[in-house]
C-alpha positions as CSV (number, residue, x, y, z in Angstrom):
1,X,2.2,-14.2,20.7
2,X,-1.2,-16.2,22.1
3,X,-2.8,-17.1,18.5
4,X,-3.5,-20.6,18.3
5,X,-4.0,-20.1,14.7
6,X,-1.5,-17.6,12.3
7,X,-1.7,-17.5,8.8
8,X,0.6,-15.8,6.1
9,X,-1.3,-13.7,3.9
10,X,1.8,-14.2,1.5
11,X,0.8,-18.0,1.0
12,X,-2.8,-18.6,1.6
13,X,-5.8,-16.7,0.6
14,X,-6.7,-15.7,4.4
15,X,-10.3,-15.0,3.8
16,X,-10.6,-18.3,2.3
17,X,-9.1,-20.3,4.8
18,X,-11.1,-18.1,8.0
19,X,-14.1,-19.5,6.0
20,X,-12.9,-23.2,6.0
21,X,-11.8,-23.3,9.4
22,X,-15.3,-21.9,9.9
23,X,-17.1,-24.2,8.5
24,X,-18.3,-21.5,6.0
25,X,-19.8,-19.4,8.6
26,X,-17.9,-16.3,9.1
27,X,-16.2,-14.8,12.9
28,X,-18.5,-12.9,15.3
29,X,-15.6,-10.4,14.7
30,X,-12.8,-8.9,12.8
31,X,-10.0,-6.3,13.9
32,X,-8.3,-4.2,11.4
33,X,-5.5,-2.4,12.2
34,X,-3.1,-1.6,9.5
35,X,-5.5,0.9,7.5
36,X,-5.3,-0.6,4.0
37,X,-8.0,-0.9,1.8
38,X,-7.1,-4.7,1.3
39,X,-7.5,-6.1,4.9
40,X,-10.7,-3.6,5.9
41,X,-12.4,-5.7,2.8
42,X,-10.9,-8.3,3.7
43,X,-11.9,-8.1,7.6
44,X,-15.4,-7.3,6.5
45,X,-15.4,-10.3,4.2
46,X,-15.0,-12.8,7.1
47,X,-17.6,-11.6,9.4
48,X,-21.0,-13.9,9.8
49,X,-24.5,-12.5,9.8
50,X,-24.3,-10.0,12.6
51,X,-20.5,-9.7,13.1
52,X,-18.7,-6.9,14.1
53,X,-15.7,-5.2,12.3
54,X,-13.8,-3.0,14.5
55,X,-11.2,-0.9,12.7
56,X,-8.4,0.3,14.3
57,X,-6.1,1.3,11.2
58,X,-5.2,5.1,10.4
59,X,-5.7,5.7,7.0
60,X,-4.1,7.9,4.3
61,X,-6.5,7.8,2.0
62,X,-10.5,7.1,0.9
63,X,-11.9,3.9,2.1
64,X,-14.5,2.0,0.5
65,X,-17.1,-0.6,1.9
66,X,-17.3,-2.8,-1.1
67,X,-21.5,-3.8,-1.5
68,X,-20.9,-7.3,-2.1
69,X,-18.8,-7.9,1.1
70,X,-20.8,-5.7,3.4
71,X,-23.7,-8.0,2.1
72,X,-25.7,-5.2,0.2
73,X,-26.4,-4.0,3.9
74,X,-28.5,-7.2,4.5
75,X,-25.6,-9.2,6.7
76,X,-26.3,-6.9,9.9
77,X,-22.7,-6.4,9.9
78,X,-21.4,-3.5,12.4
79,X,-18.4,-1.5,11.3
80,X,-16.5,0.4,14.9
81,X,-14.3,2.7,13.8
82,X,-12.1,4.4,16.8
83,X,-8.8,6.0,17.4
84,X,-7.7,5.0,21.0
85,X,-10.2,6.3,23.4
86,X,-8.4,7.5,25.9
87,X,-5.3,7.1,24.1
88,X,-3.1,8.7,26.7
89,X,-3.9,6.1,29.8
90,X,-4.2,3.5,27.1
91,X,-0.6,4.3,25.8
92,X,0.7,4.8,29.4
93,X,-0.8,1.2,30.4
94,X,1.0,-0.5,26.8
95,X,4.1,0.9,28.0
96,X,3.7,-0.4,31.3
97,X,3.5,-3.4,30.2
98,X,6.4,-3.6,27.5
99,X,9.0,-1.9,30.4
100,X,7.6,-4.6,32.7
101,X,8.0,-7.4,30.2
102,X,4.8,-8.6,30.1
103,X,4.6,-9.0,26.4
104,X,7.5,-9.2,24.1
105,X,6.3,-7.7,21.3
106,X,9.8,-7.4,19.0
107,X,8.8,-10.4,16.8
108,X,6.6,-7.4,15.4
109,X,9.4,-5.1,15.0
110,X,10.8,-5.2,11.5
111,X,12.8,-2.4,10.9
112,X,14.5,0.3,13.3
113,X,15.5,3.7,13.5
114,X,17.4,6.6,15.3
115,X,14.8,8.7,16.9
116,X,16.7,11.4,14.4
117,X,15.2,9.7,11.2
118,X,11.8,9.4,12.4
119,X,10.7,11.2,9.0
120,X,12.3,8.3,7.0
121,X,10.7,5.7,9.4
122,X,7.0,6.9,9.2
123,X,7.5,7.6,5.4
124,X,8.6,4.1,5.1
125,X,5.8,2.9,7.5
126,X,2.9,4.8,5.8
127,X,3.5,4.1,2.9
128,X,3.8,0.3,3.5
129,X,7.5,-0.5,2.1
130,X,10.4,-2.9,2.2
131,X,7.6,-5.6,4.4
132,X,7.5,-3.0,7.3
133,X,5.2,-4.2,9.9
134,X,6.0,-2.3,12.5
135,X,9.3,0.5,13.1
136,X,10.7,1.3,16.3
137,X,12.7,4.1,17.1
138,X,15.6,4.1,19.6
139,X,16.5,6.9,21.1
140,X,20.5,7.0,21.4
């Protein structure tokens, strides 16, 4: 899907290996977008001095910023937390451009549902199951 570089957090140690192909230094910044715990820290824990961490995820529970990874405060890290400015226009333009074909993004779909079990699918989704990445629902 465009990354020149992918790696499976189910193999490597991901914060490790960002670091080594950074020469120890860190990215200038971080998304996180699936609003666990586990890859905020970890998307803090890449960042260089000055780095940004924007976090897109929806969470379901408390997050933390764990000291040591947020440097004590001292790294100048920047944490942007939003929820789709303009989500409306934004979500109008991203189906644009999946009904135009633009960007197949079904590699990303793992599991999918009949609009009629959409309770099931975002229970299954929220709560992180059965290696969901992402569900779509079909409408029949």
């Amino acid at each position: 899907m465009g990354a020149d570089i992918t790696l499976d957090f189910r193999k490597v140690d991901v914060v490790s290996e960002i670091l080594k192909l950074t020469g120890g230094r860190g990215v200038d910044a971080s998304i996180e977008a699936l609003g666990l715990q586990s890859t905020f820290e970890n998307a803090l824990r890449v960042l260089k001095p000055g780095g940004t961490l924007s976090s897109l995820g929806v969470y379901s529970g408390d997050i933390t910023i764990p000291l040591d990874a947020f440097s004590a405060g001292l790294g100048d890290h920047r944490i942007i937390t939003s929820l789709c400015p303009g989500g409306k226009e934004r979500m109008r333009r991203l189906m644009q451009v999946i009904e135009t074909e633009r960007l197949d993004l079904g590699p990303m779909v793992t599991h999918r549902y009949p609009l009629e079990q959409i309770v099931e699918a975002y229970d299954l989704f929220s709560h992180q199951r059965d290696g969901v990445l992402k569900v779509a629902l079909e409408v029949s």
